[in-house]
MMTF fields as JSON, N, C-alpha, C and O atoms, coordinates in Angstrom:
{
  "mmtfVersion": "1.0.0",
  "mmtfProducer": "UNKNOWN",
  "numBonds": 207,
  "numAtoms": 208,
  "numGroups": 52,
  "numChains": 1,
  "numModels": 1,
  "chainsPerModel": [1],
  "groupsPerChain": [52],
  "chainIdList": ["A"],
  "bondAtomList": [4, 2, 8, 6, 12, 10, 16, 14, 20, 18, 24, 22, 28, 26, 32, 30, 36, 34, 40, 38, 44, 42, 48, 46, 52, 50, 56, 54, 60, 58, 64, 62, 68, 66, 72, 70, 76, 74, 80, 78, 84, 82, 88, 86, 92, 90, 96, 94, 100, 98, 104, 102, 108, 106, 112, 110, 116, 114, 120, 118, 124, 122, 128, 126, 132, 130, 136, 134, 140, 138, 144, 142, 148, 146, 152, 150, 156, 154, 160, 158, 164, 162, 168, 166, 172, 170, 176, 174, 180, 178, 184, 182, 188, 186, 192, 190, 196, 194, 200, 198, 204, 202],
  "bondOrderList": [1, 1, 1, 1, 1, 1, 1, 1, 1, 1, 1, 1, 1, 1, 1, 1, 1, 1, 1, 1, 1, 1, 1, 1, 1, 1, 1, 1, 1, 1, 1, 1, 1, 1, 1, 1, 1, 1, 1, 1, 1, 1, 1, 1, 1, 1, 1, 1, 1, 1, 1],
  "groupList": [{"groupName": "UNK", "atomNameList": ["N", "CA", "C", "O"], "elementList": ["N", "C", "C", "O"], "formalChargeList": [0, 0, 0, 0], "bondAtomList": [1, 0, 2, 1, 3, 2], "bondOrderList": [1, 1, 2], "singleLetterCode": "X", "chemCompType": "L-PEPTIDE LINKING"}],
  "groupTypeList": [0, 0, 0, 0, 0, 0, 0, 0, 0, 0, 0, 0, 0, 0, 0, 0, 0, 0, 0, 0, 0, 0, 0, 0, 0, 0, 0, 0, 0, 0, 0, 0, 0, 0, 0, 0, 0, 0, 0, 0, 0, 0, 0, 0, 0, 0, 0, 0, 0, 0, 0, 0],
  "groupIdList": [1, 2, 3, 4, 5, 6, 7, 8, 9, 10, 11, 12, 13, 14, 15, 16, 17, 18, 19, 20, 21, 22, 23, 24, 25, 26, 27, 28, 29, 30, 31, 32, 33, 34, 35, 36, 37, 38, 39, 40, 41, 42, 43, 44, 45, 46, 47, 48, 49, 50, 51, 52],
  "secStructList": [7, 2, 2, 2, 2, 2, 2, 2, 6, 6, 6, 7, 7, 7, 7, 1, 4, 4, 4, 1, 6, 6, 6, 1, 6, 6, 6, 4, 4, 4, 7, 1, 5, 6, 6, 5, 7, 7, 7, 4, 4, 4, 7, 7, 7, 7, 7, 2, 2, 2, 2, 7],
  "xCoordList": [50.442, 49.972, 49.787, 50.188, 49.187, 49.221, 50.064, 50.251, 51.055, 53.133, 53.352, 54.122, 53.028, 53.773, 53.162, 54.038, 51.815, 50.887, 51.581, 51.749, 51.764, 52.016, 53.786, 54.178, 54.469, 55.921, 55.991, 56.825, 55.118, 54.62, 54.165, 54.783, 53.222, 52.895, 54.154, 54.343, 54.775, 55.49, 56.86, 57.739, 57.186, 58.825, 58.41, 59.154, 57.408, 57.007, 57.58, 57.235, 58.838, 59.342, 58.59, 58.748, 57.958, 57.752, 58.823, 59.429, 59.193, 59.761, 59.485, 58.912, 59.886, 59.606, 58.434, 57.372, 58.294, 57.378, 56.204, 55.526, 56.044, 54.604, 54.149, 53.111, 54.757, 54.323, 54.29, 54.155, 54.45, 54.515, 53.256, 53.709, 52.363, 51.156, 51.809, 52.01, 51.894, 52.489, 53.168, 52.929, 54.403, 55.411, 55.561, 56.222, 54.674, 54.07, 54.016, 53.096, 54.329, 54.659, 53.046, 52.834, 52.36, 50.793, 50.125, 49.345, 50.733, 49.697, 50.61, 50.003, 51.776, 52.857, 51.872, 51.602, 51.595, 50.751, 49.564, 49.143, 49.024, 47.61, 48.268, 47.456, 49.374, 49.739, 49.957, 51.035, 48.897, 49.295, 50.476, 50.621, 51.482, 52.439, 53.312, 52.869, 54.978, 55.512, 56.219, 56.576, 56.173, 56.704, 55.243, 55.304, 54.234, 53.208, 52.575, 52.17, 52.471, 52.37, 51.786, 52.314, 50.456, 49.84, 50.294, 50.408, 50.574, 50.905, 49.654, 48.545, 50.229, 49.488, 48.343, 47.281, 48.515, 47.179, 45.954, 44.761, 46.346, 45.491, 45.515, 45.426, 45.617, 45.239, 43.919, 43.483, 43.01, 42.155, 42.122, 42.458, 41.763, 41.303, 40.221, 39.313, 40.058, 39.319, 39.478, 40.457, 38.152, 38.199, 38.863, 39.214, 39.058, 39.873, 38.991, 39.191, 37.657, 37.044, 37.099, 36.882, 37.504, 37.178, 38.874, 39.032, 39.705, 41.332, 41.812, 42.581, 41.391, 42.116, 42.033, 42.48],
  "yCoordList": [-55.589, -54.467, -54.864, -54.05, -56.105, -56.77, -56.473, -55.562, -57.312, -57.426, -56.02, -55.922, -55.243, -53.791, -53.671, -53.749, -53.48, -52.94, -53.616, -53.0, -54.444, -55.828, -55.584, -55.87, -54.995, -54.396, -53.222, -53.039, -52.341, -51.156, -51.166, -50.557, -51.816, -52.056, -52.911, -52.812, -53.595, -54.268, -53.977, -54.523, -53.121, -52.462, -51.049, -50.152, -50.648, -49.185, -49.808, -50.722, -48.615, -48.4, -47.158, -45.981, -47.443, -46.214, -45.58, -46.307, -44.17, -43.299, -43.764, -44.849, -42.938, -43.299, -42.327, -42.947, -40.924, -39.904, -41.205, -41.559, -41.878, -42.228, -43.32, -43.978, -43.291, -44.107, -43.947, -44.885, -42.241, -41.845, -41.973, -41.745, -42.154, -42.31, -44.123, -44.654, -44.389, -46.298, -46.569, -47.508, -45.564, -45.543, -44.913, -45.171, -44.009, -43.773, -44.262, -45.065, -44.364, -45.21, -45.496, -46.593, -45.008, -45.408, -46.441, -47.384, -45.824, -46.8, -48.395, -49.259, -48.539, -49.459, -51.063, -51.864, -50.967, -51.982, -52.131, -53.287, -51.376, -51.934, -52.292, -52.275, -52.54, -52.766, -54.276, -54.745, -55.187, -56.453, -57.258, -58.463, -56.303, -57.153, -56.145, -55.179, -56.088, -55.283, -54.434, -53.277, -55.663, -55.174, -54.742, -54.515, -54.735, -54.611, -53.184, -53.557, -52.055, -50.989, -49.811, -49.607, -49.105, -48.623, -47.234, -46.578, -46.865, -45.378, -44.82, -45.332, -43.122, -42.271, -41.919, -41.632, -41.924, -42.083, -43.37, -43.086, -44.62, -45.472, -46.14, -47.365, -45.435, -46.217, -45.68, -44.759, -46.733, -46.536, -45.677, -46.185, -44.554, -43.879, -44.3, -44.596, -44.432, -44.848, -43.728, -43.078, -43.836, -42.947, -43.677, -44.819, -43.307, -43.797, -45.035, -46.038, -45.076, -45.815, -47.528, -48.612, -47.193, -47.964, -48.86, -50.079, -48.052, -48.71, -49.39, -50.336, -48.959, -49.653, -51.218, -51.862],
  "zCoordList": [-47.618, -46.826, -45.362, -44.531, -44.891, -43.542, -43.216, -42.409, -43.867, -43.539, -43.135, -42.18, -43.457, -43.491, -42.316, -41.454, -41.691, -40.705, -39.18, -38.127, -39.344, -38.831, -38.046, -36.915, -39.143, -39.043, -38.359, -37.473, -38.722, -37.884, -36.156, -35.282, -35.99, -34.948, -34.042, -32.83, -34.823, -32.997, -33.32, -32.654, -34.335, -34.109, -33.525, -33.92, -32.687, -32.053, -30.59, -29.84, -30.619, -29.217, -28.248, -28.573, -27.323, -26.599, -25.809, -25.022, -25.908, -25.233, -23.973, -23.873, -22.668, -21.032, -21.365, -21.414, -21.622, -21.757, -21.971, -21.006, -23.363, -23.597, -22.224, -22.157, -21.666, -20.251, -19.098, -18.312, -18.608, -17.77, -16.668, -15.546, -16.643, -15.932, -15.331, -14.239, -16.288, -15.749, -14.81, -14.051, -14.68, -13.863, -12.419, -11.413, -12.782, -11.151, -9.986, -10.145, -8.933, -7.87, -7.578, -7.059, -7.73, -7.075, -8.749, -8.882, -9.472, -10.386, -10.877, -11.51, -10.561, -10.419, -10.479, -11.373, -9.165, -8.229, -9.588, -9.612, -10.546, -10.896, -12.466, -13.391, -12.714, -13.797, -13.993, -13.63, -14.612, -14.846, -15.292, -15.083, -16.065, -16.337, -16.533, -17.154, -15.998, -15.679, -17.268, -17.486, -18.108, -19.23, -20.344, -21.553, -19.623, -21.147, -20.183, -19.082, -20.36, -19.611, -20.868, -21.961, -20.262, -21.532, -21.351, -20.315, -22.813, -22.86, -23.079, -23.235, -23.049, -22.483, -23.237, -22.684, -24.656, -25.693, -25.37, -25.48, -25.016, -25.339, -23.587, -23.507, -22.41, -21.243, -21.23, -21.922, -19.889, -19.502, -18.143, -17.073, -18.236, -16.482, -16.018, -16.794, -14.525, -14.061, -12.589, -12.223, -12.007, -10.692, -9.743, -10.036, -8.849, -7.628, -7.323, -8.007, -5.985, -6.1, -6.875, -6.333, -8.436, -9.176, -9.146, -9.227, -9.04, -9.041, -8.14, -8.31, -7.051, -5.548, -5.551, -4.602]
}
């Protein structure tokens, strides 16, 4: 059952859609690593203030 969970999780391709907030020319710059980029269910927002 691990094995399976395990298979699940890292054969998930995201669409461009589930990452659209990522790709944004303003949020580009706050993305730590160019290939690990959070889709749109599970990023964190933050206020302006807090991003810059």
């Amino acid at each position: 059952k691990l094995q399976n969970q395990l298979q699940l999780i890292t054969s998930f391709k995201p669409a461009d859609f589930h990452c659209t907030s990522a790709h944004k020319s303003f949020n580009v710059s706050k993305n730590r690593d160019a290939s690990i980029v959070p889709i749109e269910s599970a990023r964190v927002v933050c206020a302006n203030h807090e991003c810059r």
